[in-house]
C-alpha positions in Angstrom: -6.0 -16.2 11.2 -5.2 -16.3 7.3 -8.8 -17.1 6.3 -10.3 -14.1 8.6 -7.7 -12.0 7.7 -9.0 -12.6 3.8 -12.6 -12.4 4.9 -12.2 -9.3 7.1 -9.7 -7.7 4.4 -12.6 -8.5 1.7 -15.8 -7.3 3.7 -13.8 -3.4 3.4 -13.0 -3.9 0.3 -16.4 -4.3 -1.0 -17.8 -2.4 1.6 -16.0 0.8 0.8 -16.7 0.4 -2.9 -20.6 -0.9 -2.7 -22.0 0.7 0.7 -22.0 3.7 -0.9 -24.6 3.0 -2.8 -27.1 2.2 -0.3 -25.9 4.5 2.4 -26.5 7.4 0.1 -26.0 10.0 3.1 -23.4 12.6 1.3 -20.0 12.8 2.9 -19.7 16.5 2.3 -22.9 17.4 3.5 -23.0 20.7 6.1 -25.2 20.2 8.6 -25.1 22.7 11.7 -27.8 21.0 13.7 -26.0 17.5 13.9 -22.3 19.0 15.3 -20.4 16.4 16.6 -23.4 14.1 17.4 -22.4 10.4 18.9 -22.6 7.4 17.4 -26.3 6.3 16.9 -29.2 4.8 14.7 -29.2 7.6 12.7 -25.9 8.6 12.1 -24.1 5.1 13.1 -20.3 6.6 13.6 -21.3 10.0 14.9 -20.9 13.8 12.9 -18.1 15.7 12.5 -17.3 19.5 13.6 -19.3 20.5 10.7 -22.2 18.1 10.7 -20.9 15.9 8.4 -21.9 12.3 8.6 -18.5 9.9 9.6 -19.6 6.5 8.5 -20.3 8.2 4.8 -17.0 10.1 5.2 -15.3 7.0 5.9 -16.1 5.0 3.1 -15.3 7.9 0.5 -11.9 8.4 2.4 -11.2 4.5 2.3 -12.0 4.3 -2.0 -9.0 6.9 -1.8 -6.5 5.4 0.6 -7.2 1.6 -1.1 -6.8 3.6 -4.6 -3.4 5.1 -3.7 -2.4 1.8 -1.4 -2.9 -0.8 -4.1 -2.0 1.4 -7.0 1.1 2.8 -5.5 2.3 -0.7 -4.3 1.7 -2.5 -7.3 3.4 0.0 -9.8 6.4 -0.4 -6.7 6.2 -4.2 -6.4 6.5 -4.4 -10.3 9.3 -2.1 -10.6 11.2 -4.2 -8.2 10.5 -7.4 -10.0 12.0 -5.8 -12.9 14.7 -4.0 -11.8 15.6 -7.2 -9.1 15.1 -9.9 -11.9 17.7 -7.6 -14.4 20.1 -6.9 -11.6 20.4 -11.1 -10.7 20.1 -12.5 -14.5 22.8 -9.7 -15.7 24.9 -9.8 -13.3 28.3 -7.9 -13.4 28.3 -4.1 -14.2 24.9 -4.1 -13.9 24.2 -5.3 -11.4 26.8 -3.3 -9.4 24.8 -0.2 -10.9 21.4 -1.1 -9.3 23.2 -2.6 -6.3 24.7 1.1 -5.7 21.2 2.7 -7.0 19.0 0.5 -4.3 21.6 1.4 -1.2 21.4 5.2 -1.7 17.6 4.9 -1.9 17.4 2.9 1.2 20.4 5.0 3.2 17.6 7.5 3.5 14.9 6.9 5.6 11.9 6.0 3.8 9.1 8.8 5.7 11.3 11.6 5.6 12.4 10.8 1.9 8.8 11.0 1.2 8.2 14.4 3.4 10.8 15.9 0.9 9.4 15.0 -2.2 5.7 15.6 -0.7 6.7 19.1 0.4 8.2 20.7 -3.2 4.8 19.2 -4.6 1.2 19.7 -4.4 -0.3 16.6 -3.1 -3.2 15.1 -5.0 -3.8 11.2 -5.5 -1.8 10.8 -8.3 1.3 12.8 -6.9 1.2 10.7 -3.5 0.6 7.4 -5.9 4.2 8.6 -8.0 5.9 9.8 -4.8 4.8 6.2 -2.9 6.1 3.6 -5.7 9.5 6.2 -5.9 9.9 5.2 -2.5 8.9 1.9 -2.1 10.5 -0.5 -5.6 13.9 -0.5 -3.5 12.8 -3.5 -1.2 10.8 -5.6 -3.4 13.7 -5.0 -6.0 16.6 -6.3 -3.2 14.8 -9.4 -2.8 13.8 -10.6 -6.4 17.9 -10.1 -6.8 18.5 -11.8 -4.6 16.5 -14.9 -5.4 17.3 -14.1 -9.0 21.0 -14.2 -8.7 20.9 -17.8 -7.1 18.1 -18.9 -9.9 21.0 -18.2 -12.5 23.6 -19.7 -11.1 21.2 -22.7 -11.6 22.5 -26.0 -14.1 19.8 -25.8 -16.3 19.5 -21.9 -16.5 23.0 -21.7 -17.9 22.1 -24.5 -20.5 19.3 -22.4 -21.8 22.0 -19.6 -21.9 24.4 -21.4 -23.8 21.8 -22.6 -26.1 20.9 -18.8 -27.0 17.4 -19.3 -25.7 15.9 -15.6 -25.5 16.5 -13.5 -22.2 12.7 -12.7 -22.3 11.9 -16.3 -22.8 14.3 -17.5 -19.9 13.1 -14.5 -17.8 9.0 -14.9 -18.4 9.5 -18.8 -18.4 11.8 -19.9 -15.6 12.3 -16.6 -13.6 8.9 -15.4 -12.9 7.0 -18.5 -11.7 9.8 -19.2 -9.4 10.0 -15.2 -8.3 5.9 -15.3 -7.4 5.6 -15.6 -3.8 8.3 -13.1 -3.2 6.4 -10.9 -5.1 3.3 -11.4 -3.8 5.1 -10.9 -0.4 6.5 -7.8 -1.2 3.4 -6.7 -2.8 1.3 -7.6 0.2 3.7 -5.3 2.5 3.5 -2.5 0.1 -0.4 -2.1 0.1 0.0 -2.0 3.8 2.9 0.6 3.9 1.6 2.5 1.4 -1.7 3.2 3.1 0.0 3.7 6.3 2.4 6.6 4.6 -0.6 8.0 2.8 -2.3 8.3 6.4 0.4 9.6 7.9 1.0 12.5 5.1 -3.0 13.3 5.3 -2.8 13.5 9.2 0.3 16.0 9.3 -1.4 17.9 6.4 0.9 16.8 3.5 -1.7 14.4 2.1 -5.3 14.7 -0.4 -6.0 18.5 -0.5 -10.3 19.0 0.4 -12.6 18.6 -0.8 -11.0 14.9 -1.6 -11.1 12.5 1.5 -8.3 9.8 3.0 -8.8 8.0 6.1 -5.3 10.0 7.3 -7.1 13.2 7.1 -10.2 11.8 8.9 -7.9 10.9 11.4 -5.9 14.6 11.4 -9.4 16.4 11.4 -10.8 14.6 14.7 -7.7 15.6 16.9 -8.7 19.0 17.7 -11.9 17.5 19.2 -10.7 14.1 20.7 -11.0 14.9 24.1 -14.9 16.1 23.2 -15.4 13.8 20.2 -14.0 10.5 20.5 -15.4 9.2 17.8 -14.3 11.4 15.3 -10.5 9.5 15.2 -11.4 6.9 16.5 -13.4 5.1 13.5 -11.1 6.2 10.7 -8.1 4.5 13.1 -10.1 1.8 13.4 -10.4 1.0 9.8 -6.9 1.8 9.0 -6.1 -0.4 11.6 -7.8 -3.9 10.1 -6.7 -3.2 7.0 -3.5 -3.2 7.9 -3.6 -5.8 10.4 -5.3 -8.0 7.8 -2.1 -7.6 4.8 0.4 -8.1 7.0 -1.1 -11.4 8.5 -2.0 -12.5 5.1 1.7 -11.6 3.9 3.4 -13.2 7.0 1.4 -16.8 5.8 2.3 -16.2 2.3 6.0 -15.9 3.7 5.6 -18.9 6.0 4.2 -20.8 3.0 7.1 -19.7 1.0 9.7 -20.7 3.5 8.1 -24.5 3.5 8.0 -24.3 -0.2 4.6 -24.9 -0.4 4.0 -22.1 -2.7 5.2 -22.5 -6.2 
């Protein structure tokens, strides 16, 4: 399931960034004659209400999810490391701080957090990006702590201590490698969640503003005609659909690997 989850993961990845060049079929083109046409040789995942081709629509809407998935969950992921790593090296005071800082985050629930902040802005890719990794380091950062804390309690970590060896140097050095596959974890879930929030913002209208494209507001725009268009939902929740199956399959191997310590 790992390897096809890679592969499958992969073949959108390049597909939304390269098709585009070959299928050169504008998503934004008007088109009365073709109104909510079905799926067929010529336009392979149907029209739109307007005409508008879905397979081309689809592709430009996925560069923009991946974008604010990947981007959002990687500033996040990092965040955590550092914040997690600090916390569990430093210890006392400070770490109480971040401790306190990471429950308030996480006493509110994540979606609506992310309504709030969504509603007193205008949404545009970078705002969702800045309002995704706000609400998504707390996680990541809880677990690096928590790994970090025991790493410093470790023989050989307080050796280097006493021996004034450099915080960066013990940090970079013996922290990180041994903190990789819970990042990679975390960040794994966070491309995932992130692209699954951005959808669900762009469905209820708090998302991309037109004429930009997600594959959450492909999804909103076909529910006024899902009893006449099927189609026009369906595809968009298709693809948002594998690529989420496919990061959370890949992260719960990289989590089984962790757990046998076979990753390193």
């Amino acid at each position: 399931m790992f390897k096809f989850s890679v592969f499958l993961l992969s073949i959108i990845i390049f597909g939304v960034f390269l098709l585009p060049f070959v299928y050169t079929i504008s998503p934004f083109e008007l088109n009365p004659h073709k109104i909510l046409l079905a799926p067929s040789l010529e336009h392979i995942m149907g029209t739109d209400r307007l005409g508008r081709d879905i397979f081309a629509r689809i592709l430009n809407g996925g560069q923009t999810s991946l974008i604010i998935g990947f981007l959002s969950a990687s500033i996040a992921s990092l965040i955590g490391l550092f914040v997690g790593i600090s916390a569990g090296y430093f210890k006392g005071n400070y770490d109480k701080s971040i401790t306190i800082i990471i429950d308030l985050f996480l006493t509110f629930p994540t979606f609506f957090l992310l309504l709030a902040l969504v509603s007193y802005m205008e949404a545009s890719i970078i705002i969702l990006i800045i309002v995704l990794f706000i609400t998504g380091w707390m996680t990541t950062a809880r677990m690096i702590r928590s790994e970090s804390f025991a790493i410093s309690n470790k023989p050989y970590i307080k050796i280097l201590t006493l021996s004034k060896v450099s915080n960066m140097k013990i940090i970079f050095k013996y922290f990180a490698p041994l903190l990789a596959p819970i990042f990679l974890i975390s960040f794994t879930f966070g491309v995932g969640g992130a692209i699954l929030a951005e959808s669900g913002l762009s469905f209820l209208g708090l998302g991309v503003n037109p004429p930009q494209i997600s594959w959450g507001s492909l999804l909103s725009e076909g529910k006024s005609v899902l009893e006449i268009a099927w189609w026009v939902s369906f595809f968009p929740g298709l693809f948002i659909f594998f690529i989420t199956f496919s990061l959370m399959q890949i992260a719960d191997f990289l989590q089984q690997k962790a757990n046998n310590k076979e990753i390193y």
